[in-house]
C-alpha positions in Angstrom: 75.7 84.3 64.6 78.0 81.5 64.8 78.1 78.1 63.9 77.0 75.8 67.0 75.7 78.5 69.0 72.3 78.3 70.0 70.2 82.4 70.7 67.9 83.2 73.5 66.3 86.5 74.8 66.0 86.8 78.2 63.8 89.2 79.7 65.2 90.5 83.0 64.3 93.1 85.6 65.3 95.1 88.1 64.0 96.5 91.1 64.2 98.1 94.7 64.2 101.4 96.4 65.1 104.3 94.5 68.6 105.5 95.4 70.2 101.8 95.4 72.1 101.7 92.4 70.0 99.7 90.1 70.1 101.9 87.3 74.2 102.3 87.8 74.5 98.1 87.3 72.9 98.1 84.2 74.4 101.5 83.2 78.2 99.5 84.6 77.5 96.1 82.4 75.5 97.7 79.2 77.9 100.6 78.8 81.2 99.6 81.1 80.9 103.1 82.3 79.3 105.0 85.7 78.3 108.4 86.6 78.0 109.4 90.3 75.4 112.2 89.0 72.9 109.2 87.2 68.6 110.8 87.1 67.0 108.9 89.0 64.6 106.1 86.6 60.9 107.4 85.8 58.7 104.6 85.1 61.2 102.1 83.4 63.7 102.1 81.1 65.2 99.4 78.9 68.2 98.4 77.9 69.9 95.4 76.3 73.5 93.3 75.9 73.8 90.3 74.4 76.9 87.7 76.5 78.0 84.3 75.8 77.8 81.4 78.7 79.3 78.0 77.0 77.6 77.5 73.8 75.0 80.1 74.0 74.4 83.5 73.5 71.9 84.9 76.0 70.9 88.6 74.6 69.3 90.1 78.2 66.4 92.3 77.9 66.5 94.9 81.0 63.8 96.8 82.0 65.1 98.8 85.0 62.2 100.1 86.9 61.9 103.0 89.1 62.3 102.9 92.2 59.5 105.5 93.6 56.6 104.5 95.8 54.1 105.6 92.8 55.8 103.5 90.1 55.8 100.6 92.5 52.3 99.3 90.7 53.5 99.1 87.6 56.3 96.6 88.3 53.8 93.2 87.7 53.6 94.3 84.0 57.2 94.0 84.0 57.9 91.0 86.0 55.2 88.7 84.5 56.9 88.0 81.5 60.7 87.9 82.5 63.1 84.9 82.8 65.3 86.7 85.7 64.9 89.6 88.2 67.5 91.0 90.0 66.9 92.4 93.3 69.1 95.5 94.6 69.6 97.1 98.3 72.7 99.2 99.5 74.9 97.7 102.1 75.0 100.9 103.8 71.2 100.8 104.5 69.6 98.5 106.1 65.8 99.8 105.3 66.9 98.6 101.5 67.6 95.0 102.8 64.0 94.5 104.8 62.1 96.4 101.8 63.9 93.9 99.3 62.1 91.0 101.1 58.6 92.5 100.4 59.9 92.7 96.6 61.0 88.5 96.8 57.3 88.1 98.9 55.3 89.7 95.6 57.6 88.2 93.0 57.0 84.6 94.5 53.4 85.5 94.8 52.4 87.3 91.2 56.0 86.6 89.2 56.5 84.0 86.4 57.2 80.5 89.0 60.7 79.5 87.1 62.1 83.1 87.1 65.5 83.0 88.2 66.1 85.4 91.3 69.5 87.5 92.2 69.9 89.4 95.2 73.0 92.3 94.3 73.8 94.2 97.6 74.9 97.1 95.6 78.3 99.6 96.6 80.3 96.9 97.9 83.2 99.7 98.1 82.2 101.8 101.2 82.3 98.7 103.2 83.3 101.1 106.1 79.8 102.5 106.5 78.1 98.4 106.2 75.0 98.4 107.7 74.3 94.9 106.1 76.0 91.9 107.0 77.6 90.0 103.6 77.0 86.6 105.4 72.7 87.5 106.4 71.9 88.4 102.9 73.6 85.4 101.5 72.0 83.3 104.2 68.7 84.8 103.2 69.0 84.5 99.5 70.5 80.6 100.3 67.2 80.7 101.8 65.0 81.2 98.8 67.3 79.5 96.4 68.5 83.2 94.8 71.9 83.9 93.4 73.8 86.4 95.7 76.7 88.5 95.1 78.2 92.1 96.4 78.9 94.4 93.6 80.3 97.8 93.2 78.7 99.2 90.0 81.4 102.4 90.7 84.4 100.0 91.0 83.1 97.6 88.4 83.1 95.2 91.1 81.0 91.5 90.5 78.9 93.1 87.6 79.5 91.0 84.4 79.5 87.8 87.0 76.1 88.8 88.2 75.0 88.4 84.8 77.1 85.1 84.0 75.9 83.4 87.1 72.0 84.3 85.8 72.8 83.5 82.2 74.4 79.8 84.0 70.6 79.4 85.8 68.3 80.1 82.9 67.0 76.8 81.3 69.1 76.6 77.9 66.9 77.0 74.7 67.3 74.3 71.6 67.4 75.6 68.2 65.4 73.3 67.1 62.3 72.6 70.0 60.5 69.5 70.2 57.3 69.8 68.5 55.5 69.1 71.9 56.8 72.7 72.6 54.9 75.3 74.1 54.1 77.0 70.9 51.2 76.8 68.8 49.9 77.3 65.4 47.6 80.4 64.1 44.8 79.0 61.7 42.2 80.9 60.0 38.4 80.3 61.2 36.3 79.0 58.2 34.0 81.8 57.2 30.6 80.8 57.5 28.6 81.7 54.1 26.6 84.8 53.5 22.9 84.8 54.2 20.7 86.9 52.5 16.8 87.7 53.1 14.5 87.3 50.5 
C-alpha cells in the first residue's frame, strides 16, 4: 500500500429480479468485460475490486445475489452486514422498477441504517424500447436519498462511476481509530479453582 493512503473493505450487494443485469455490472467493473450469454446467479456469488476515491483505497466486497423468487430469503444474511447495496431494474421493464421498491421497503426495514443505497437502471443502450422514465426513477431515488445513475453494463456505460459515486458516500475509515471506537477487547475469564469431594 502506499504512503498516506488510508484501506477499507466495503461490503456491498446487489439485488433485483433475475434477468436485470446485475451479475453483468459486476462482471463489466471486476473484469471490464461482458457476455450476452452470462448463467443466471444461484444463491450468490462474490466477487471483489479494490478502487481509489481521493486518499483512500476502498477494496468492494460484492456478493451478487440471485435473483429467483426462492433465493429471495436468503438476501437479509447478505444485506445485514454491508456498507452499500445497489439496486438494479431494466429500463425496458417496468415490473423491475415497482418490484425494486419492495427491495428499498425491506432494506430500510431489516438492512444496516447507514448503508449507502444506489439505484442502477441497468441497459441504458436500448433506450428505444424504455418502459422506465430516466427522470421518475431519479425522482424516486432523490426521494429516499439513493444514488441514481443509468448504466449499460454491455456498452460499459456509467459502471466504474456507479462505484466512485458509492465509494464518495461511505463514511471514510482513519488508520488509526479513536480509542472510543466501536471495537473491543477479547479477555480471558478467570478460571475458577478445582473442587474436589472428599
Amino acid at each position: 500500500m502506499q504512503a498516506g493512503k488510508t484501506f477499507s473493505s466495503s461490503p456491498l450487494i446487489l439485488f433485483q429480479d433475475t434477468g436485470v443485469g446485475k451479475s453483468s455490472i459486476v462482471w463489466r467493473f471486476v473484469e471490464d468485460s461482458f457476455d450476452p450469454n452470462i448463467n443466471p446467479t444461484i444463491g450468490a456469488s462474490f466477487m471483489t475490486k479494490t478502487v481509489q476515491y481521493q486518499n483512500e483505497l476502498h477494496k468492494f466486497l460484492i456478493w451478487d445475489t440471485a435473483g429467483q423468487e426462492r433465493f429471495r430469503a436468503l438476501a437479509p444474511m447478505y444485506y445485514r452486514g454491508s456498507a452499500a447495496a445497489i439496486i438494479v431494474y431494466d429500463i425496458t421493464k417496468e415490473e423491475t422498477f415497482s418490484t425494486l421498491k419492495n427491495w428499498v421497503k425491506e432494506l430500510r426495514q431489516h438492512g444496516p441504517p447507514n448503508i449507502v443505497v444506489a439505484i442502477a437502471g441497468n441497459k441504458c443502450d436500448l433506450i428505444d424500447v424504455r418502459e422506465v422514465m430516466e427522470r421518475d426513477a431519479k425522482d424516486y431515488a432523490d426521494s429516499i436519498h439513493a444514488i441514481f445513475v443509468e448504466t449499460s453494463a454491455k456498452n460499459a456505460i456509467n459502471i466504474n462511476e456507479l462505484f466512485i459515486e458509492i465509494s464518495r458516500r461511505i463514511p471514510s475509515t482513519d488508520a488509526n481509530p479513536p480509542s472510543g471506537g466501536k471495537g473491543f477487547k477479547l479477555r480471558r475469564q478467570p478460571s475458577e479453582p478445582k473442587r474436589s469431594c472428599c
